[in-house]
FIFITOR-281092 format. One record per residue (C-alpha): x, y, z; residue number from 1. Coordinates in steps of 0.1 Angstrom, whole numbers, always signed. Layout:
BEGIN
{vokol {X, Y, Z}, NUM}
...
END
This chain:
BEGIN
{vokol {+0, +0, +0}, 1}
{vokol {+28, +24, +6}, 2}
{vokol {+43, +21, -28}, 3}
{vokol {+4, +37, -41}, 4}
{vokol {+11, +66, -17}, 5}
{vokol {+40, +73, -26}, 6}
{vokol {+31, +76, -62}, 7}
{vokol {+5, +93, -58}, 8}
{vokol {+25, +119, -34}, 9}
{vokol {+50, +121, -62}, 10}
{vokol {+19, +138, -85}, 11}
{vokol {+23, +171, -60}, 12}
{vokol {+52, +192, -80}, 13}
{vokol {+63, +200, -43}, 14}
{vokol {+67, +163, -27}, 15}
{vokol {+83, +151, -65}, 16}
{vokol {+107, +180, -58}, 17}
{vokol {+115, +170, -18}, 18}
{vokol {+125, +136, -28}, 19}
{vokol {+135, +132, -68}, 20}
{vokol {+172, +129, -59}, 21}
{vokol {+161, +100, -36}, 22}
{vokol {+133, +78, -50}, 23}
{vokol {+146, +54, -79}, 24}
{vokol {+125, +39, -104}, 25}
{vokol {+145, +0, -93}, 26}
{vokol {+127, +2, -57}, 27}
{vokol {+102, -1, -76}, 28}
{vokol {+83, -38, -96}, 29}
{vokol {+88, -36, -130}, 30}
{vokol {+56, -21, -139}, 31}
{vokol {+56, -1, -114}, 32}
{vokol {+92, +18, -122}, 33}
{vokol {+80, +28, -159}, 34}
{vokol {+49, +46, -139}, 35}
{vokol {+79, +65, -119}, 36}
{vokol {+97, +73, -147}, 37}
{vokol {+70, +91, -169}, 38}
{vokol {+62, +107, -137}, 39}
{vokol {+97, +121, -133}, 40}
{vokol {+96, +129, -173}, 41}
{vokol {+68, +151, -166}, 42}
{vokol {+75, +168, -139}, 43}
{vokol {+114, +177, -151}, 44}
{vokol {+91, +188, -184}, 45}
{vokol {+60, +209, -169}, 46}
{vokol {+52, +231, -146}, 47}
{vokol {+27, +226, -116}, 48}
{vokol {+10, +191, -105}, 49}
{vokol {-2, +164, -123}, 50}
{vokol {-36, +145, -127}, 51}
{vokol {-36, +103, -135}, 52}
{vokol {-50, +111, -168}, 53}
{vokol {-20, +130, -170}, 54}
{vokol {+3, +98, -160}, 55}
{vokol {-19, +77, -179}, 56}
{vokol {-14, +92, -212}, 57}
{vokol {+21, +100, -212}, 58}
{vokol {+32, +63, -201}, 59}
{vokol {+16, +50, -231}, 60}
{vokol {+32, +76, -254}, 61}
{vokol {+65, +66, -240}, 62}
{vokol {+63, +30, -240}, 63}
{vokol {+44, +23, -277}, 64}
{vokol {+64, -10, -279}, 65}
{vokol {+53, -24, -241}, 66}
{vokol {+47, -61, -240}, 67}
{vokol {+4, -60, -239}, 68}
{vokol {+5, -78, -210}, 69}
{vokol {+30, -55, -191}, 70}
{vokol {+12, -25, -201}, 71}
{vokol {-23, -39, -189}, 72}
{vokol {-6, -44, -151}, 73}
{vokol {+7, -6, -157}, 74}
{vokol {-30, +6, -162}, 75}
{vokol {-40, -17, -133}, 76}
{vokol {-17, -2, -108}, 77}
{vokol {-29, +33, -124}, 78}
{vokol {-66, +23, -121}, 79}
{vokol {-60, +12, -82}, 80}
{vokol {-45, +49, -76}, 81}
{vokol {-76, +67, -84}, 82}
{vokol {-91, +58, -50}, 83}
{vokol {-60, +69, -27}, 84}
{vokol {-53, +103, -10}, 85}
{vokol {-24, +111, +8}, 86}
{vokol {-26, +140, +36}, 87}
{vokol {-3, +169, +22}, 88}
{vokol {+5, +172, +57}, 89}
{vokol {+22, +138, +62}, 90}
{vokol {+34, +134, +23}, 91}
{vokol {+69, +142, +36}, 92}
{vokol {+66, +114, +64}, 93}
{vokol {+49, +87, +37}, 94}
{vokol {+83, +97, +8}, 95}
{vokol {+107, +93, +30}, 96}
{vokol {+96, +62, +51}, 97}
{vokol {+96, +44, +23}, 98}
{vokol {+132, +57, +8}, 99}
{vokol {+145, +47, +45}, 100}
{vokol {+130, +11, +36}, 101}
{vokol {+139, +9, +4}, 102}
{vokol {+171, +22, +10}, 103}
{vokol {+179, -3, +40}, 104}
{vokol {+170, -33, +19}, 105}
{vokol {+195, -20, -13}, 106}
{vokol {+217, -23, +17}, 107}
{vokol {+211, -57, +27}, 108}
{vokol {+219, -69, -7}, 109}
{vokol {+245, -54, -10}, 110}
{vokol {+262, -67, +23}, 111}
{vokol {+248, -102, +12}, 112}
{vokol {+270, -99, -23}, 113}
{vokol {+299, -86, -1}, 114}
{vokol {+297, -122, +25}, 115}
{vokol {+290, -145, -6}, 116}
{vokol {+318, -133, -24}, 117}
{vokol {+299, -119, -53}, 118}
{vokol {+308, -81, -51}, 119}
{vokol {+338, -66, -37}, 120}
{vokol {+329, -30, -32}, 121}
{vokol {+328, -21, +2}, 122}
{vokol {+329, +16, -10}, 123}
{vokol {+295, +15, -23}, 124}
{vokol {+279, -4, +8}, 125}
{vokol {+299, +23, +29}, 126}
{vokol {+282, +52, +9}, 127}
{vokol {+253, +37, +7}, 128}
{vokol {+254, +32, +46}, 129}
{vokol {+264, +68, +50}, 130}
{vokol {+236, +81, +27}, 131}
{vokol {+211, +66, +46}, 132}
{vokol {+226, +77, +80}, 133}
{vokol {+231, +114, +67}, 134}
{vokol {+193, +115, +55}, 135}
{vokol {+177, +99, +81}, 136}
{vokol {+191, +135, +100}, 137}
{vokol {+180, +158, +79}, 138}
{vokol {+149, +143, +65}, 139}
{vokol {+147, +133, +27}, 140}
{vokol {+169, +156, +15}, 141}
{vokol {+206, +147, -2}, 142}
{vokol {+212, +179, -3}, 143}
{vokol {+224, +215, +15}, 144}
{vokol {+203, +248, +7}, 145}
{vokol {+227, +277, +10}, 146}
{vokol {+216, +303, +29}, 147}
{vokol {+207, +336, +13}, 148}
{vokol {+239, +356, +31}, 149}
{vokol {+259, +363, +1}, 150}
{vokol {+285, +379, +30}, 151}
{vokol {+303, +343, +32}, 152}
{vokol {+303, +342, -1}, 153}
{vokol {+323, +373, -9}, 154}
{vokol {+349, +367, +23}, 155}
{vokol {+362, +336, +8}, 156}
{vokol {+357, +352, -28}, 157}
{vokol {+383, +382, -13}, 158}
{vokol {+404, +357, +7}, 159}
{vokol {+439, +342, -10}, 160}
{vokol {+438, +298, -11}, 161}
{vokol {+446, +286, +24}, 162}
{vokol {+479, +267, +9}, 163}
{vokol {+494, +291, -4}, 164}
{vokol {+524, +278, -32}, 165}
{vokol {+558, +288, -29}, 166}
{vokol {+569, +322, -33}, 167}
{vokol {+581, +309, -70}, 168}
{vokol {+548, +299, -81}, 169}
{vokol {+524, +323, -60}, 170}
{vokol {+528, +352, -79}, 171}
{vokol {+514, +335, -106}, 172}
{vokol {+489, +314, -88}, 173}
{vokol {+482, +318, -55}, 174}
{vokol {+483, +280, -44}, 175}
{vokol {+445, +256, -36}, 176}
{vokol {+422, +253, -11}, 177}
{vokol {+401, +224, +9}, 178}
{vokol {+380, +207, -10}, 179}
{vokol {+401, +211, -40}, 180}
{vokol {+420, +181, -67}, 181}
{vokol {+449, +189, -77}, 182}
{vokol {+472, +170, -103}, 183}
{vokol {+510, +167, -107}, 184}
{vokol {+517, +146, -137}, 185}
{vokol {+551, +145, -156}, 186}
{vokol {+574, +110, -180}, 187}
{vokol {+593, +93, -154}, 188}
{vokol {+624, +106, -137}, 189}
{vokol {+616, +143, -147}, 190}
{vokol {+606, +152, -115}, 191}
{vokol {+567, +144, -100}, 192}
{vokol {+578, +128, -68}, 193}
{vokol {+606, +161, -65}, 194}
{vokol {+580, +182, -68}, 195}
{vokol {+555, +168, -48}, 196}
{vokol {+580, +166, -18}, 197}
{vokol {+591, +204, -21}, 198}
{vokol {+558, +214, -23}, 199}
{vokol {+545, +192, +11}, 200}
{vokol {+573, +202, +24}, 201}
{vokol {+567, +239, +19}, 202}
{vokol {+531, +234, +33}, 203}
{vokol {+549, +214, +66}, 204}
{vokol {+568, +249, +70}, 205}
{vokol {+541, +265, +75}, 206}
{vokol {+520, +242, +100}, 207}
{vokol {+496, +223, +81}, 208}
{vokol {+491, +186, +86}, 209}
{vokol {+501, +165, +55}, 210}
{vokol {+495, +129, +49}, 211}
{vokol {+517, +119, +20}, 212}
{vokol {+506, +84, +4}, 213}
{vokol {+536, +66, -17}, 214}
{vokol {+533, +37, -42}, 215}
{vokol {+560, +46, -67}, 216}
{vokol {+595, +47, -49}, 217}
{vokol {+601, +32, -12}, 218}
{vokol {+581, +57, +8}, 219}
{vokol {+615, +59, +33}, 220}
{vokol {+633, +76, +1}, 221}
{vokol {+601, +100, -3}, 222}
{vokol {+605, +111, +36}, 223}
{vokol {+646, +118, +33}, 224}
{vokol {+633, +137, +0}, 225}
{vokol {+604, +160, +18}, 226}
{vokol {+632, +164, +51}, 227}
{vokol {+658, +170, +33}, 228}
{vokol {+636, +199, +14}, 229}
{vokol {+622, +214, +42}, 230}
{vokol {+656, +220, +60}, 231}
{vokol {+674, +224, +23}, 232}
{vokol {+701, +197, +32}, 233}
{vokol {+724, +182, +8}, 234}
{vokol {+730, +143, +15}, 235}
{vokol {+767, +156, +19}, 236}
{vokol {+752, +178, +43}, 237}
{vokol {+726, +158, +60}, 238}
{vokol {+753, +130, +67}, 239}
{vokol {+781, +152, +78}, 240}
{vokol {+758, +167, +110}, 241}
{vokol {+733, +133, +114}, 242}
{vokol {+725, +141, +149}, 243}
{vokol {+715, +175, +143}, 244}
{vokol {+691, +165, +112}, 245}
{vokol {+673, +138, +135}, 246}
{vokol {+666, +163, +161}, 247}
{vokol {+654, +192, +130}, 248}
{vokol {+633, +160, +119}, 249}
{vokol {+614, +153, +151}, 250}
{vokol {+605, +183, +160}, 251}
{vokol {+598, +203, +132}, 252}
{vokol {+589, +180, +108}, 253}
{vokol {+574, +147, +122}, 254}
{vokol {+546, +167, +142}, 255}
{vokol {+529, +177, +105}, 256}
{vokol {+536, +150, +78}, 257}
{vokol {+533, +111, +81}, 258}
{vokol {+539, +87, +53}, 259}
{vokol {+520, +56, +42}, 260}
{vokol {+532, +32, +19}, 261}
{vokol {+504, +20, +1}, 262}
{vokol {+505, -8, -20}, 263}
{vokol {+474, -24, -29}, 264}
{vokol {+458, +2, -11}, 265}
{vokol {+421, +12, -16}, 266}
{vokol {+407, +47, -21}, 267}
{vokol {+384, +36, +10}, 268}
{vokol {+414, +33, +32}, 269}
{vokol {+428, +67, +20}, 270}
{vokol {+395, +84, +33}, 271}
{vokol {+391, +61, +61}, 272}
{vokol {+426, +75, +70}, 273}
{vokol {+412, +111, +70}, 274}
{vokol {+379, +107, +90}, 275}
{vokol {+401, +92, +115}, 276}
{vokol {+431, +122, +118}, 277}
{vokol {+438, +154, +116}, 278}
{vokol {+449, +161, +77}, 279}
{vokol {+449, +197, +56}, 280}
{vokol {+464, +183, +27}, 281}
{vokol {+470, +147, +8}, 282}
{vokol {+492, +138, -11}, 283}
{vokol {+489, +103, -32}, 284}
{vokol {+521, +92, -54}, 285}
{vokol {+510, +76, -74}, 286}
{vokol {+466, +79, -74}, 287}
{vokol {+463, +62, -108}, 288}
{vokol {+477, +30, -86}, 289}
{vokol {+456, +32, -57}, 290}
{vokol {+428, +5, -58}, 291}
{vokol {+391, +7, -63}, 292}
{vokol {+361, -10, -58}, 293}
{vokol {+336, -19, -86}, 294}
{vokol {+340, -36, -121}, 295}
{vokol {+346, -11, -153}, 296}
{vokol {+348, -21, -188}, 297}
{vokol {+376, +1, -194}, 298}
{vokol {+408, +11, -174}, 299}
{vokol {+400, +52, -183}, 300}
{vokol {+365, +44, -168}, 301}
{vokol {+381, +31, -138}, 302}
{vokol {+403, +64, -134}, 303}
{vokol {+379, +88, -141}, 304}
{vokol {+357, +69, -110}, 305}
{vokol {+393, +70, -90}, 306}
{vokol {+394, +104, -96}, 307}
{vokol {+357, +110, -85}, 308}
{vokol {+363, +98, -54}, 309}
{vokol {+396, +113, -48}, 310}
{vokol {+375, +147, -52}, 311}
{vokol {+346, +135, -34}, 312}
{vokol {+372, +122, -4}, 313}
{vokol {+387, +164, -7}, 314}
{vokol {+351, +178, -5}, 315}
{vokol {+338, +157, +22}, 316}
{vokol {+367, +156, +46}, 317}
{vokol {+378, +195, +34}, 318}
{vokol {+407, +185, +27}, 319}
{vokol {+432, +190, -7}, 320}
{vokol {+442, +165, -22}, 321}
{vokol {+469, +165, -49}, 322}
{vokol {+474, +135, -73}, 323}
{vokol {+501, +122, -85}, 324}
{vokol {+504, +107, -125}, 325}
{vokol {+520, +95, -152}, 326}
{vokol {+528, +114, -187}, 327}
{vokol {+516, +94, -216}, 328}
{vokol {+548, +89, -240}, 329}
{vokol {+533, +118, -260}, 330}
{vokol {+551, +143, -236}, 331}
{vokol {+585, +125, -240}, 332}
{vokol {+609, +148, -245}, 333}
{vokol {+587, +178, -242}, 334}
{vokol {+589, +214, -230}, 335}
{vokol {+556, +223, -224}, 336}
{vokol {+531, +195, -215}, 337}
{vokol {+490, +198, -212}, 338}
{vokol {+463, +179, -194}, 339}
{vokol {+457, +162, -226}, 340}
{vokol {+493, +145, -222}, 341}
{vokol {+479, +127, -192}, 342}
{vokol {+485, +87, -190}, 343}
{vokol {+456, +65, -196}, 344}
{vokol {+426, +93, -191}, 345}
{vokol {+427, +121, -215}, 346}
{vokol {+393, +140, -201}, 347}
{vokol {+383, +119, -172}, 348}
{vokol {+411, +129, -146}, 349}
{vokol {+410, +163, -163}, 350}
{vokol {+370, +169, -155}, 351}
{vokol {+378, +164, -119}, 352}
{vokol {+409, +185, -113}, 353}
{vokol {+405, +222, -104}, 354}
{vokol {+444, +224, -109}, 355}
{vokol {+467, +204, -133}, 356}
{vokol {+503, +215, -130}, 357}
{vokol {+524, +194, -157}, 358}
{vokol {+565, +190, -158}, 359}
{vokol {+585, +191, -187}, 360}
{vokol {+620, +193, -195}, 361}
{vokol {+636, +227, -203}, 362}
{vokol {+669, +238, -226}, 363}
{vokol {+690, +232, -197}, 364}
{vokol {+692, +197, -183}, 365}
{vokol {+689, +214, -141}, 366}
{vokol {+652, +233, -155}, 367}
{vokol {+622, +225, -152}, 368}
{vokol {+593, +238, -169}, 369}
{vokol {+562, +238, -143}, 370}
{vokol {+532, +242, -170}, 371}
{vokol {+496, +252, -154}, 372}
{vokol {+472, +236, -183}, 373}
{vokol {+437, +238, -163}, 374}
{vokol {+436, +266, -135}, 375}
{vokol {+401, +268, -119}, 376}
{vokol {+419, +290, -88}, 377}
{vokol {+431, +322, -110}, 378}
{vokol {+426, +311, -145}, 379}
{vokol {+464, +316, -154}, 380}
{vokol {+476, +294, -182}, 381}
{vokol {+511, +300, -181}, 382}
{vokol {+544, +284, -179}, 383}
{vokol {+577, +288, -150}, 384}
{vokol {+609, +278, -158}, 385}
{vokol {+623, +268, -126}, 386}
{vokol {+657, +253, -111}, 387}
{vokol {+661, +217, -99}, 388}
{vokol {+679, +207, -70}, 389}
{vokol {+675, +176, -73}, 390}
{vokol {+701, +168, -42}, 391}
{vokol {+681, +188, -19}, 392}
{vokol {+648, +184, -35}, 393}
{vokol {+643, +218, -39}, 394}
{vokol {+629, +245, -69}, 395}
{vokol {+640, +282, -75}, 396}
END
């Protein structure tokens, strides 16, 4: 009975409105989801509430090729509507009682999957889990309304990115903010992993708490590489005075970064990691190697999901996150490399990134030129030439 309530609720503009990011057409019978689906056509089409006749007519002109026998249960389940009324006042209790139910038994099979071995993807059982949690809250809503202050708008509109970059970059672009994805790609041994270590190590200087994942080179390398940054050490120089860099180390360094080494890690445990410590700023070396959960038909279909959630873990632990990629062999050699350079994705990890900053090689073998392809911060769409140090892991 409440599946014919909540239909006809759905006919009221205002309760289709409350709830058409939550009710799907597959909680539904067969039948019963087409009826849904005209519904949503016609609302997303016209303006104001609709009648059955409405409903009526409009399935039939969507489905012309309907089994007979389907389309006579279709007017059935129509026919039994016309004698149910729903109180406007409890429309919002009927919608989202049965979303909660619905929602608890997609849950259920997809735990059962999970224990029988069908379906490895705890992320999607963990969202699901979440979305139900976070709704059950606030009521049948998936959403935030913004308030109408424009006021916090315009301070963070006026306000420089919280990580700022160094003072080589910033006066070109000013640096990122939480919630932001941001992409360092570059061809093997030009420099990613160099980079990425100045630049956490630049954000450790000034206080903020980084969590730096490694899958490329043995993550004990990356943390001599981000130390030996931060306090602008040679190796001559960090082994000549040992005792002095250990004590530098622990207490200016090891207070604001740790280092993961994640191989055969899962996105899940990446944002798991965050809900569970205090992080600013992630970095993952590389993302494109970081498991996921799900099967894809295609391994740029895969990355542009990875990258998803990598910007869905920034946004809802406000944190940045920058990842770390491959070239594809169409930047070998280059000077100036663009987003469409990048290995395996050419528009998927692209869409997601509100900063790609690509590194190519320069006329002299120490430079590096830093190329900005896709800038959402500033919209500068420049390129830096800057010096590589790459004994102290350092750029000027």
């Amino acid at each position: 009975m409440i599946d014919k309530a909540v239909l006809v609720a759905c006919l009221q503009k205002d309760n289709f409105n409350r709830v058409s990011g939550l009710i799907k057409k597959e909680y539904f019978s067969k039948e019963v989801a087409t009826i849904v689906e005209t519904i949503s056509h016609l609302h997303k089409t016209y303006e104001g509430d609709l009648s059955l006749a409405d409903v009526a007519l409009a399935h039939d002109e969507r489905y012309p090729a309907m089994p007979e026998a389907t389309k006579q249960k279709a007017t059935q389940q129509l026919d039994e509507l016309k004698g149910i009324t729903v109180n406007p006042e409890l429309a919002g209790n009927v919608l989202h009682s049965f979303w909660k139910r619905a929602k608890a038994k997609e849950i259920g099979e997809e735990a059962l999957d999970i224990f029988l071995g069908k379906s490895s993807d705890t992320y999607s059982l963990l969202t699901s889990v979440e979305e139900l949690k976070n709704n059950e809250v606030k009521g049948s809503k998936s959403y935030t309304v913004l308030e109408d202050n424009i006021e916090d708008s315009l301070e963070e509109f006026e306000r420089d990115p919280e990580f700022i970059f160094p003072t080589q970059i910033r006066d070109y672009v000013p640096g990122i903010d939480r919630q932001n994805l941001g992409v360092i790609f570059a061809r093997p041994e030009i420099g990613k992993t160099s980079f990425s270590a100045w630049l956490s190590g630049w954000y450790v200087r000034n206080k903020f708490h980084v969590a730096y994942w490694g899958n490329e080179e043995p993550v004990k390398k990356t943390r001599m590489r981000v130390a030996k940054s931060i306090t602008e050490r040679s190796r001559l120089e960090v082994l000549q005075d040992k005792q002095g860099f250990v004590q530098e180390y622990q207490e200016n360094i090891l207070p604001y970064i740790s280092f993961m080494d994640c191989v055969g890690t899962s996105i899940q445990e990446v944002e798991d990691y965050c809900s569970r410590n205090e992080v600013d700023v992630v970095f993952i070396d590389q993302l494109d190697k970081i498991r996921i959960d799900g099967e894809f038909s295609r391994g740029d279909e895969r990355l542009k999901e990875l990258y998803c959630r990598s910007r869905e873990l920034a946004k809802r632990h406000n944190v940045a996150v920058w990842a770390i990629s491959q070239a594809s062999y169409d930047a070998h050699g280059r000077e100036s490399i663009d987003y469409s350079m990048l290995d395996g994705s050419k528009t998927g990890k692209a869409g997601e990134a509100d900063i790609i900053v690509g590194i190519g090689v320069a006329e002299h073998e120490e430079f590096r030129t830093i190329k900005f392809s896709k800038n959402k911060i500033n919209g500068w769409h420049g390129s830096l030439v800057l010096r590589r140090d790459g004994d102290r892991d350092i750029f000027s």
